[in-house]
N, C-alpha and C positions, 0 to 999 in steps of 0.2 A: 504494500500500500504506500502512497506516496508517489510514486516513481510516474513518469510520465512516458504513454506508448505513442509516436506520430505515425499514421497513417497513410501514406502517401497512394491515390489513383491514381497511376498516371493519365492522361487524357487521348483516348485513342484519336486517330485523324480521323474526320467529320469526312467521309465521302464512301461510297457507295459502288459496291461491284457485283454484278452476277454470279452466285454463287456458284460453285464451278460443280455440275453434275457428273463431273467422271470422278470426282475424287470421293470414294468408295469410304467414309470413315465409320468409324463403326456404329450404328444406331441402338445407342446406349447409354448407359451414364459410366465414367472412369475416372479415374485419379491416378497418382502417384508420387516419388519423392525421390530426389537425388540425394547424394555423398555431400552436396554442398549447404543441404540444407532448401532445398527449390521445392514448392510442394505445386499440383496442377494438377487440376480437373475438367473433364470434359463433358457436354453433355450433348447428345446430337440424337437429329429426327431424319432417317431416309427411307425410310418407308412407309409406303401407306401415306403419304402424305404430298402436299400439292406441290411443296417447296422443301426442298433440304435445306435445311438448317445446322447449324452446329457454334455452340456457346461455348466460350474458354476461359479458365481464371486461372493465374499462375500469381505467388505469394513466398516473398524469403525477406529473412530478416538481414539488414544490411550490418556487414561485419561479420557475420556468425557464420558457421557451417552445418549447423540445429537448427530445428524448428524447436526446440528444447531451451526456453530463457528461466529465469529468475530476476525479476524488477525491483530491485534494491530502491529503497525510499530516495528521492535526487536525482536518481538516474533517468537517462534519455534512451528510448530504443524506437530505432527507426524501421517502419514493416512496411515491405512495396507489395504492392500488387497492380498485376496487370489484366486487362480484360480485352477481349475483343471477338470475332465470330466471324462465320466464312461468307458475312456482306460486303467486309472490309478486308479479312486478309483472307486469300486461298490457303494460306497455310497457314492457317490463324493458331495452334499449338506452339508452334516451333514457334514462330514469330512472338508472342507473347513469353514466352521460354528465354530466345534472347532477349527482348527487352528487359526483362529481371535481372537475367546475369551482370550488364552492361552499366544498369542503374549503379550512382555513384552517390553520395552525400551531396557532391553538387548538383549531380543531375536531380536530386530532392530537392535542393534551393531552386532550382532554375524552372522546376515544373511548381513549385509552389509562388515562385512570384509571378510565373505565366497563371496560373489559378486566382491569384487577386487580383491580376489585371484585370482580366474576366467578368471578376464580377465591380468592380470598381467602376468598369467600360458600363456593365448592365446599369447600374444602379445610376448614376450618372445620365441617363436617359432622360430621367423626369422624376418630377419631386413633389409630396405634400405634404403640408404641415397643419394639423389641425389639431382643435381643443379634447382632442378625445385620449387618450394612450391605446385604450383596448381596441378603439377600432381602428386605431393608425398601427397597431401590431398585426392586425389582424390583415390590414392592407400589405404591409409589406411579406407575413410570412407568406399570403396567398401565392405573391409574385415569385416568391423565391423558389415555393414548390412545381410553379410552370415551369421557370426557368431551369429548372433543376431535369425537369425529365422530356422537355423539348428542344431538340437542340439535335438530332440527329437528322439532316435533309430529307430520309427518304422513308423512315421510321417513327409517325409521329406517337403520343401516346394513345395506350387505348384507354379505356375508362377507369381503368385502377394505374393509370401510370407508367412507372417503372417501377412500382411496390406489390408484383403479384407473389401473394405469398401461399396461394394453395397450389395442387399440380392440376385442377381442371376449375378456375376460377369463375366467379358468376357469369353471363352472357358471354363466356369464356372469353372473359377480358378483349370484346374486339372492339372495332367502333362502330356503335348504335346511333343510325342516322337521324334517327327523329327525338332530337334535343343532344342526346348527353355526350356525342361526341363533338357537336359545335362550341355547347357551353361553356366549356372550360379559356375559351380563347376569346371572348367577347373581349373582356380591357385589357388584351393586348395591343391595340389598336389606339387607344386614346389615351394609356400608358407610355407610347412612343419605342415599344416593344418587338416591331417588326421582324426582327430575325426570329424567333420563339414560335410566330405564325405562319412561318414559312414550312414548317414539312406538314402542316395540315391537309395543303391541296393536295399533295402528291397522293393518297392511297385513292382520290375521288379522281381524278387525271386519268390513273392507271385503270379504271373502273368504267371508261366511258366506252368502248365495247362491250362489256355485257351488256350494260347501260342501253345502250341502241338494241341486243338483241329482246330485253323485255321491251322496251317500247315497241317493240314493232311486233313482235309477237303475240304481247298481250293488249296494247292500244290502235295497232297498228299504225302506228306513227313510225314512220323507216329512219328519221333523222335526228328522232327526238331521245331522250336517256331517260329510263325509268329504273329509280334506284329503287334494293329491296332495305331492308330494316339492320341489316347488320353483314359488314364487309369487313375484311382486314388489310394488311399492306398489298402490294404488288398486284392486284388484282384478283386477289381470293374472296371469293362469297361465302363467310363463314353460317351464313344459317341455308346457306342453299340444299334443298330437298330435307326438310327439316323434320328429327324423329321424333318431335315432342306432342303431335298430336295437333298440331295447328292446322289451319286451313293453308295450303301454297297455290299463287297463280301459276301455272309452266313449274318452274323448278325453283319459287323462290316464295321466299316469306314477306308480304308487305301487308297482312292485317288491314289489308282494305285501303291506307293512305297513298296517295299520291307525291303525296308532299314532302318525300326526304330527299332528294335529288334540289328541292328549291330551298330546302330548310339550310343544306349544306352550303347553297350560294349565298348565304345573309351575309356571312365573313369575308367572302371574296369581294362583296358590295362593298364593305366598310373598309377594307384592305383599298380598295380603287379609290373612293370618296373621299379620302384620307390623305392619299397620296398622289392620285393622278398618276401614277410610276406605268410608262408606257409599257417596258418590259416586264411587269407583272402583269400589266392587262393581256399581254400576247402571250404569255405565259398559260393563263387560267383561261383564256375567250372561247377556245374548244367546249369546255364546259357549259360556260356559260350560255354559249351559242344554243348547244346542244338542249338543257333544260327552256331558254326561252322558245325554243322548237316543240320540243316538247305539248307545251302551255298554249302555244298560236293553234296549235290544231286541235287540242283536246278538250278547250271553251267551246262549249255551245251555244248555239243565240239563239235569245228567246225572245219574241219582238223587238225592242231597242237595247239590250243589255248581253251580255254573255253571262253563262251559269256555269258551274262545275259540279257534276254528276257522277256518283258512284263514288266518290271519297271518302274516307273516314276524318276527323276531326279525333277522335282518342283508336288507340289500337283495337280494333274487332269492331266499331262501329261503322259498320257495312253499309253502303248507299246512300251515306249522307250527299243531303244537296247544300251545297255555301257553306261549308265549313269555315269558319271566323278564322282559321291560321290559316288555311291557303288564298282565301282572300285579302290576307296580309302577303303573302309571299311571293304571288303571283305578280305583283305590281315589282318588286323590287327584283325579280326577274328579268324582267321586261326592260323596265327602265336602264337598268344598269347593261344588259345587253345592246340596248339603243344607243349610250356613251359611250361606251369600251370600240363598238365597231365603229365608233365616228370618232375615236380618236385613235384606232389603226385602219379609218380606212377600208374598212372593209362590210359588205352583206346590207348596203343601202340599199337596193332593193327589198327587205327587210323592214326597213325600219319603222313607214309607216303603218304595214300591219301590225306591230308590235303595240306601236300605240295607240292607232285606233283598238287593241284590248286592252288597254288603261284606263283608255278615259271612257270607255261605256259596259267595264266588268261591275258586275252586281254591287251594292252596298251591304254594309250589314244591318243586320236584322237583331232588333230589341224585347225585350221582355221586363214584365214585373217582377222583383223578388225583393222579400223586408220592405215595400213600401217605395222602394226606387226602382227608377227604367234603368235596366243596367244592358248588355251584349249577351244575346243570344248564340249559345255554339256554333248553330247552322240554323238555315233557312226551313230545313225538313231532316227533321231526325232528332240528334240527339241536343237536348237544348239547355244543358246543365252538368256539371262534372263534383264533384264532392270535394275531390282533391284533384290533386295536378296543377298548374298554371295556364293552359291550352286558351283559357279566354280572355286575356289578353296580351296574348304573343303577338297580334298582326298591332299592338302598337311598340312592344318590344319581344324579340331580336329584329322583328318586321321593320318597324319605325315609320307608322304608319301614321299617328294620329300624334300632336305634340303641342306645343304652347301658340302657334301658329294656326289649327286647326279652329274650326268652328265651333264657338262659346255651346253649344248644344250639344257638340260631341264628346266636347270638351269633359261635360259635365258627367255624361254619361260612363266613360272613360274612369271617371273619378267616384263614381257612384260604383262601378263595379271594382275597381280594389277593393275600396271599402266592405262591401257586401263577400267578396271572396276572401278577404283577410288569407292571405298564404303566405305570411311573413316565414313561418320554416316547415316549408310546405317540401316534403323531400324528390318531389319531380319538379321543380321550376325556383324557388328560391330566389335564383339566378338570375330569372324574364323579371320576376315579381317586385325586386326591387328596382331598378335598374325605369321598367312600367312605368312605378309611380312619380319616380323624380320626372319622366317626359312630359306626365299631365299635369305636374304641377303639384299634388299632393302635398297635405300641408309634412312641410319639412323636419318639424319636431319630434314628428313622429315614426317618417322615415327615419330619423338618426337615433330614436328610442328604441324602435327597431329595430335596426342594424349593430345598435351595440348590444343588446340582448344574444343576437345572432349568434354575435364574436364572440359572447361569452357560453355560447351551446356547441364548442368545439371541443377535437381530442387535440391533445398536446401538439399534434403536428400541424393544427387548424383545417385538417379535415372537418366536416361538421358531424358532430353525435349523432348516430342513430340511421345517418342516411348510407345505404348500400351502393351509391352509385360514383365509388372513387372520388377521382378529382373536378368532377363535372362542378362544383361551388368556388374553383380558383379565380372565377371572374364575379363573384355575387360582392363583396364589400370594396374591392377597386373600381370592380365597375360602378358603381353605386357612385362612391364617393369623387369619382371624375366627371360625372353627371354631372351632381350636385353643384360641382364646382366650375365648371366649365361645360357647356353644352351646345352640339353644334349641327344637331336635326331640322331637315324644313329648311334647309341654306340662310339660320338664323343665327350669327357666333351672342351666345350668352354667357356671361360671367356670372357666379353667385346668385342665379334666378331661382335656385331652387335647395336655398340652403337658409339658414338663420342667420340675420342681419351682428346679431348681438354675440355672434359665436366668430372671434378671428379665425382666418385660417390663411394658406398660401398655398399655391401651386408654381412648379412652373413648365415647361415642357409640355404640356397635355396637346394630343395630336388633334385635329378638330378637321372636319370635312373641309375641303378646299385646299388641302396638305398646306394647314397652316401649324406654328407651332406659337402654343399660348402660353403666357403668365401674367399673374397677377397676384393682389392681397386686399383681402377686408380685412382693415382694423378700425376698432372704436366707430364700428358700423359704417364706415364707409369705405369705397374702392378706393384704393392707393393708386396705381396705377394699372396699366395694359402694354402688355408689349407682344406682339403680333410679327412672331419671322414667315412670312412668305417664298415657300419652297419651288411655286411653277408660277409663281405674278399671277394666281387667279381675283377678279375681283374679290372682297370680303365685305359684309355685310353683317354689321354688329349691332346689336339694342342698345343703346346707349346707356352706361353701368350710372353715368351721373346727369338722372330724370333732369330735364330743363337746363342743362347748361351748355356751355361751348367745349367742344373738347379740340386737347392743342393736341396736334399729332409732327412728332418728329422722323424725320430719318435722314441718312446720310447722303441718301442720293436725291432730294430733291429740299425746296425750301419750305420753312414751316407755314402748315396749314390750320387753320381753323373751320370747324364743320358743327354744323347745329343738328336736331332734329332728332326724334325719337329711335328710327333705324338710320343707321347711315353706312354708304354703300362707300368703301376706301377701296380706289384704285390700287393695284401693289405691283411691282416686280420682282421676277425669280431672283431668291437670296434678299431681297430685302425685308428689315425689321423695324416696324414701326412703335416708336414712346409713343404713348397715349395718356393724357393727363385732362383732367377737366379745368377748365382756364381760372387761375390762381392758385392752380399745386401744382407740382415739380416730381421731379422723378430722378 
């Protein structure tokens, strides 16, 4: 006791190779141990299976020729280990083998100051400071568990992470389309977190062939991609021909929805909206293209409106018409397919069927419940859920309805929080705060909330009680980036949706138009705004100080003065605008 053990992972190289099918290793689990003290295990999958696999760790203590210590109270002992698999090395044994041997004291310094740079580089993205401790802990361990198990390009996580600890784990750890494998990445994006988001698209990319074979098979839509409930990396359809007793269409499992294919585009929307980054849009637009294809044919019209027929709205609910989530998702399909190809260029022919199904797809449909008009499920079917979040998703991850939207909808929007109350609600959490701050919802209680949340976690900030892994790593970031910065409806808001009396500060927070925000409320007012403009798109802000003149500086042109409740600031690519209200400084 006393003594202190250092740890060292080295950090395998982030890239990606086909794993070499002639190489015959054994399909098993093994280990072993050299004269030097080297110990290494294997574990590999070649049979019977869609993909060979093979996992490696190799482990020695520097100095010794044991695996055999005694930790004397004072003393330092340094233990490497190396890890890696046959995505990254074809001979990922050996290679891991040598890496140990070769490890040196310095090469332990030199891999631990490359490890803080790392995250020094992460953290240093964007920043907030508010009156809470719990929920500002809560905000950063969230971040730290993304960042911890995203980060491999071609490998994103599944729903428990990189923390699977059984040997055949719940929905066997894949990724489940409908919610829980987008969840987890929502405030990466308004975080200023973009690398982290990046291997999400690749296992839906690599999917867009089957993808066209359901849609055409079972919609017959030849161009468009119809995803099932649950896929894995590379292109594997982990619940396909499924033995649990479910109903499948052809050979796949979707419980009747339509909607996972559009659910999984909400993040590529905010990824584009965010950044305008050409080469992500050419990147992702296969997809995108493919599900707004999809949607163009598979609306129906019914006098002046298009309908969606035969959907489900919750799993198993079979033939819903207007299901409230894919009338959220449906638009941001569209829309976002309509800018992507008009800022590569491409599928104008396109584009105004896309929109004429915008602007005359169905509305939703209301009901009474406790005495308030709050959102009906769907149009015909099922028009109520006990639990879940599903009723109002099409205003978040959708982002459909927001402080911009009509004082009527407005209300209603806000009437159905209310009435749903799903503050830890363990299938949506995530939508349900994140919801309320877009409608406005009074704020006090959002952050009574959310700190309650923070405080219904396990020591790792998972949340208590809920079975679905990491799917909560975006529910208190995302929340509190809302609050503090919001930038839906092409409306940049500061502090719209948080308490006046409560300081706080942000800076970095990524905001639609690929701008990058900061600001502080103290002693109930806005201090300043400062606005870096990454592609010179216009910006278009509420004005943080009601009735006054605001002075706006930057270095590339001369100072301005601009009045009026929204006001629209021209900008150019790389510049960053002071924003002060006239008689404060910055």
């Amino acid at each position: 006791m006393g003594g202190k053990v250092a740890l060292l992972l080295p950090q395998a190289d982030q890239f990606y190779v086909n794993p070499p099918l002639e190489n015959k290793f054994p399909d098993s689990t093994s280990s072993g141990n050299d004269a030097q003290g080297l110990q290494w295990i294997q574990r590999a999958f070649v049979k019977d299976v869609s993909i060979q696999s093979q996992a490696v760790a190799a482990l020695k203590i520097i100095g010794k020729d044991s695996n055999e210590f005694l930790l004397k109270p004072g003393e330092t002992m340094v233990m490497v280990c190396a890890l890696s698999s046959n995505f990254r090395d074809t001979n990922c044994l050996q290679i891991v083998k040598q890496q140990i041997r070769k490890t040196s004291i310095e090469t332990v310094k030199s891999t631990r100051k490359a490890h803080l740079a790392w995250w020094k580089h992460f953290w240093n993205k964007s920043l907030v400071n508010i009156e809470d401790p719990v929920i500002e802990q809560q905000y950063y361990r969230s971040q730290y568990n993304l960042a911890s198990c995203s980060r491999d390009p071609k490998f994103p996580p599944g729903i428990f992470g990189s923390w699977v600890t059984r040997e055949i784990p719940s929905w066997n750890g894949d990724y489940h389309l409908n919610y829980n494998y987008t969840a987890p990445f929502y405030a990466l994006y308004s975080s200023n977190h973009l690398e982290q988001a990046m291997p999400y698209y690749e296992p839906l990319l690599d999917f867009i062939e089957r993808g066209k074979y359901y849609s055409e098979k079972i919609t017959q839509i030849p161009d468009g991609v119809l995803y099932p409930v649950g896929i894995g990396p590379l292109g594997i359809e982990t619940t396909r021909n499924s033995l649990m007793n479910y109903k499948t269409e052809d050979e796949g499992l979707f419980f009747g929805q339509k909607s996972n294919a559009a659910y999984c585009a909400v993040t590529m929307s905010m990824h584009f909206y965010k950044t305008y980054d050409r080469s992500f849009a050419k990147h992702v637009y296969p997809f995108i293209r493919s599900v707004a294809i999809f949607w163009q044919h598979y609306l129906k019209k019914d006098g002046k409106r298009y309908i969606i027929e035969n959907d489900a709205i919750h799993e198993g609910t079979f033939g819903t018409m207007n299901p409230i989530l894919s009338l959220g998702l449906v638009p941001v399909v569209l829309k976002t397919a309509i800018d992507m190809s008009t800022l590569l260029n491409e599928d104008k022919a396109l584009r105004d069927d896309w929109k004429e199904k915008i602007d005359h797809l169905s509305g939703y449909t209301f009901q009474v419940r406790n005495g308030k008009t709050v959102f009906r499920y769907s149009e015909k079917g099922t028009d109520w859920w006990n639990d879940n979040t599903l009723g109002i998703q099409h205003i978040y991850p959708a982002g459909q309805i927001g402080l911009e939207s009509d004082s009527n909808l407005l209300q209603v929007a806000r009437n159905t929080i209310e009435v749903m109350n799903r503050w830890k609600d363990y299938n949506g959490s995530n939508s349900f705060f994140p919801a309320a701050v877009r409608v406005g919802y009074n704020s006090d209680t959002i952050l009574t909330k959310l700190h309650d949340y923070s405080l219904h976690t396990y020591p790792n900030g998972f949340q208590s009680g809920n079975p679905h892994g990491i799917e909560n790593c975006s529910t208190v970031p995302n929340t509190i980036n809302e609050m503090l910065c919001m930038s839906n409806q092409n409306v940049l808001r500061v502090f719209a949706v948080w308490p006046k009396e409560k300081n706080a500060s942000f800076s970095n927070i990524r905001c639609d138009g690929a701008f990058l925000v900061s600001s502080e409320l103290k002693n109930k007012a806005v201090k300043y705004l400062i606005i870096t403009s990454e592609k010179g798109q216009d910006c278009v802000i509420q004005n943080p100080w009601k009735g006054k003149t605001l002075i706006i500086k930057s270095k590339y042109r001369k100072v301005r003065k601009q009045d009026g409740e929204k006001i629209k600031l021209p900008t150019l690519a790389g510049e960053t605008l002071f924003i002060t209200p006239e008689g404060g400084d910055i």
